[in-house]
Every structure is written in structure tokens, then in C-alpha cells.
matplotlib code that plots the C-alpha trace (Angstrom):
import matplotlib.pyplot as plt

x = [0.7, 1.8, -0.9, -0.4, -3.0, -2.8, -4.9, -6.0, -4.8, -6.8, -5.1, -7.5, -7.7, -8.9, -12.6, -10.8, -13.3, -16.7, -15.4, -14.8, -18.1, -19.5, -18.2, -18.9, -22.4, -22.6, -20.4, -20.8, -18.0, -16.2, -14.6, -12.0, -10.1, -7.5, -6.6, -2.9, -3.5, -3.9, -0.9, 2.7, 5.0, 3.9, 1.3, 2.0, 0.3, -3.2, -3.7, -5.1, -8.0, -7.4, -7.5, -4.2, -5.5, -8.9, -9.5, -12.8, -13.0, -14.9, -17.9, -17.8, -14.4, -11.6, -10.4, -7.7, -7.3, -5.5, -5.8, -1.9, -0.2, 1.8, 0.2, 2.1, 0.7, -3.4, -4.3, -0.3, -1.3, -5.0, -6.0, -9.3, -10.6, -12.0, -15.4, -16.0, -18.0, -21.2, -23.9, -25.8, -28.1, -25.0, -22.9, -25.6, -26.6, -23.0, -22.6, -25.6, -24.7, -21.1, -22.6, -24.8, -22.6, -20.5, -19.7, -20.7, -17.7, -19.5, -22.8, -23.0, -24.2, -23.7, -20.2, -19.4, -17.0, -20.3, -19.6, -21.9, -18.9, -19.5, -16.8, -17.7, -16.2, -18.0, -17.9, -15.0, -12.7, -12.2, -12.8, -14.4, -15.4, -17.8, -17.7, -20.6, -19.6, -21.2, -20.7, -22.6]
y = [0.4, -2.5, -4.7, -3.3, -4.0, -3.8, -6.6, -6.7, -10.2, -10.9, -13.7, -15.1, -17.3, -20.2, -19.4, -17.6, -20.2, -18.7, -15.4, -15.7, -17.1, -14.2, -11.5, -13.8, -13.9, -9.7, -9.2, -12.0, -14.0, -16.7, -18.4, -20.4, -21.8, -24.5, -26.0, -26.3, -30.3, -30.0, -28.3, -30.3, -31.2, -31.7, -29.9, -28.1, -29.4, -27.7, -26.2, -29.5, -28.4, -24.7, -22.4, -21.6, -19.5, -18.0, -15.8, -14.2, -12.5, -11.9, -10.3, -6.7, -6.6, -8.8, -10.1, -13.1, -14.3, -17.3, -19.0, -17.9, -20.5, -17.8, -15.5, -12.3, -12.1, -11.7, -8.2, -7.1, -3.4, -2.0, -1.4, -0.3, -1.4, 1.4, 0.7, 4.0, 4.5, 6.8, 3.9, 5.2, 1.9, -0.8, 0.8, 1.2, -2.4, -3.5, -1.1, -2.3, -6.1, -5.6, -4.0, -6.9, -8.8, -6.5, -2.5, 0.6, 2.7, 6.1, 6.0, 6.3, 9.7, 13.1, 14.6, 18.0, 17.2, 16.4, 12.4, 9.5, 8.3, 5.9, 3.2, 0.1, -3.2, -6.2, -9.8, -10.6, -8.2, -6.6, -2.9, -0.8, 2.6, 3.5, 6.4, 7.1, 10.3, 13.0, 13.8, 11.4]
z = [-20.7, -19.0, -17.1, -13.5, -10.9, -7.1, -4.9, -1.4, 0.4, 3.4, 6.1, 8.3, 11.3, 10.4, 8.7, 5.1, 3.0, 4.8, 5.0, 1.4, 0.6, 2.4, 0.2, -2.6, -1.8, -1.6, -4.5, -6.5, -9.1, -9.0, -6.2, -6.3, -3.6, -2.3, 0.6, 2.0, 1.6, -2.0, -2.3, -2.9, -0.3, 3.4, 5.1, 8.5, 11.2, 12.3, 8.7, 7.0, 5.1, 5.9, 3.0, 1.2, -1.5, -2.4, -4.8, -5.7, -9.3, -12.3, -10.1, -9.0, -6.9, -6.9, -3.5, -2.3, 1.0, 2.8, 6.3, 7.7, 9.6, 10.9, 13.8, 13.3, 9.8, 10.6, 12.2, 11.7, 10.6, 9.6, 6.1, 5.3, 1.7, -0.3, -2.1, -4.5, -7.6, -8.7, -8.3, -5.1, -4.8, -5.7, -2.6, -0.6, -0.6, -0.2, 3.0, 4.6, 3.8, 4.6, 8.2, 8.7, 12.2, 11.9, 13.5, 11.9, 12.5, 10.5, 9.3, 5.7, 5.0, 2.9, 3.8, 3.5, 0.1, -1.1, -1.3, 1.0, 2.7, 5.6, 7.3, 9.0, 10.2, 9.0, 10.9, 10.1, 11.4, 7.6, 7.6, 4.8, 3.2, 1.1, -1.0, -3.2, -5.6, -5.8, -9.9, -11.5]

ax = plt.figure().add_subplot(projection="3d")
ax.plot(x, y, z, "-o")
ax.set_aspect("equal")
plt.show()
């Protein structure tokens, strides 16, 4: 089978390095990340030291973001990231630190497909859903 994986890219606005550190902090890895002025050829103007790449691996998720120079590309269409697994505790602590700033959309609770499934919107505009299986 061929090495196929699918990545969520998150733009942001400007704060893509703290946001980033954020999620590194609850999920923990690697980050690694450059800016648009270490990058070759000429910078645009108001993205000096704005973040270009990120990417956060080699901890529990793996997530890349950027700071977009280009408006229409932050908030263009919703997409909720999908958190799953069997470990009650692990996706509990992340829902309640994702939540932390942020807006509890749907409380994380028992659902009658017999998952925990809540949805929130943490500080940073990202939204997410937990779903803690019931089959263990």
C-alpha cells in the first residue's frame, strides 16, 4: 500500500506560531516552523516574520498551519477536526484543554450511539470533536 495520508492545514491571521504552540503544548511533538523571511525570494510586505509553515508532528496528532497573506483563504469554509480513539482520560483532557478560551459548542457526554461525543471551538477560531468509543 502506498504511503497515503491526509493533513489538516490551518491559515491563520497573523498569530499561526502561538496558535501552534498551543496545540503543541496539549498534544505534544515537535514543532517546527519558518517564517516567510527565511524563505527565498522577496517577502510580501506585512508578512515579515509571519509564519509560512508549521508543522507539529511526532506527538499524538499531526497538524500544519501557515499565516495566509491572502484574506479569502482564513475562515473560507468550516471544517471541524475529528479527535477519536478508545482512551476516555487522553480525549477528555484534550476536550477540556482545547475548551479552555474557547466555546463549548456540545458538551461532551454519552450519546445515544453509545460514543462521548462532544464539539467545541477553542481560541482560536479552530473547531473540534471529540469522540471517545464506546468498544474498548
Amino acid at each position: 500500500m502506498d504511503d497515503l495520508r491526509l493533513d489538516a492545514y490551518l491559515f491563520f491571521d497573523g498569530n499561526a506560531k502561538e496558535a501552534m504552540e498551543y496545540y503543541k503544548g496539549i498534544f505534544g511533538g515537535k514543532l517546527d516552523v519558518m517564517t516567510y523571511d527565511e524563505s527565498p525570494g522577496e517577502t510580501q510586505k506585512g508578512m515579515e516574520s509571519k509564519v509560512m509553515h508549521a508543522l507539529l508532528s511526532e506527538g499524538d496528532i499531526r497538524l500544519m498551519a501557515s499565516d495566509s497573506p491572502y484574506p479569502d483563504m482564513i475562515h473560507t469554509g468550516k471544517i471541524y477536526l475529528s479527535l477519536s480513539g478508545s482512551n476516555e482520560q487522553k480525549l477528555t483532557d484534550y476536550y477540556k484543554q482545547l475548551s479552555e478560551g474557547g466555546n463549548i459548542k456540545q458538551p461532551l457526554k454519552k450519546e445515544f450511539w453509545g460514543d462521548t461525543f462532544g464539539m467545541l471551538t477553542d481560541k482560536y477560531d479552530v473547531d473540534w470533536m471529540i469522540n471517545i468509543s464506546a468498544l474498548k
